[in-house]
C-alpha positions in Angstrom: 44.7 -66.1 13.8 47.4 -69.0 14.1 45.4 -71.1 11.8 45.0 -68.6 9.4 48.6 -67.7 9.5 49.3 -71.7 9.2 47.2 -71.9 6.1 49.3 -69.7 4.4 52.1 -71.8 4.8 50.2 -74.6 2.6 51.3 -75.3 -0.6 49.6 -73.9 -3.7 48.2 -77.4 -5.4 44.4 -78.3 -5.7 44.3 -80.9 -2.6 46.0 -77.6 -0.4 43.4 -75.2 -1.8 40.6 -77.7 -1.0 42.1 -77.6 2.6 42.8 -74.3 3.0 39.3 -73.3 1.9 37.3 -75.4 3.9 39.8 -74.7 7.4 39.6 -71.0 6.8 35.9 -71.1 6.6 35.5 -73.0 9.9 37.8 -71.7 12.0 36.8 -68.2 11.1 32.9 -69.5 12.1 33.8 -70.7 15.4 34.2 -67.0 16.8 31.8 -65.3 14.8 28.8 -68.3 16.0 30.3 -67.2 19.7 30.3 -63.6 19.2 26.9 -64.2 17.7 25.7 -66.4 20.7 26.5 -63.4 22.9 23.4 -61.6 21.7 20.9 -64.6 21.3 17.5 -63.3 21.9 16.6 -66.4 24.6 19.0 -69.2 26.3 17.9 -71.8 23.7 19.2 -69.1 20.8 22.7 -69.0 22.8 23.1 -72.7 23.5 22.2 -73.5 19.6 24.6 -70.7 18.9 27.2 -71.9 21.1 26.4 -75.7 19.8 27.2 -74.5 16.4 30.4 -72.9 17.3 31.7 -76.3 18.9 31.1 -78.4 15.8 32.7 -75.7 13.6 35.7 -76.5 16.6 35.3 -80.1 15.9 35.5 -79.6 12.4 38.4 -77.3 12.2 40.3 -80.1 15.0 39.5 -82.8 12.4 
């Protein structure tokens, strides 16, 4: 929620919009790939789940 709230805070010119899309998406993926991970059919679906959600971290940290 911070991020999302700190993306509104961006200004309104194309290089911002870039940013703000691509942020948005990510952090908004890490928890849904967790949340998802939660209910993997096997332990390899959870750790690729949970694999996902750490480079959507990674991404979102860069």
């Amino acid at each position: 929620m911070n991020c999302l709230k700190f993306l509104r805070t961006l200004p309104n010119d194309p290089e911002s919009k870039l940013i703000r899309f691509q942020l948005g998406k990510s952090a908004t993926s890490i928890g849904a790939n967790y949340e998802e991970s939660q209910a993997g059919s096997s332990k390899a679906d959870f750790k690729n789940k949970v694999k996902i959600a750490l480079r959507e971290a990674r991404e979102s940290n860069f």
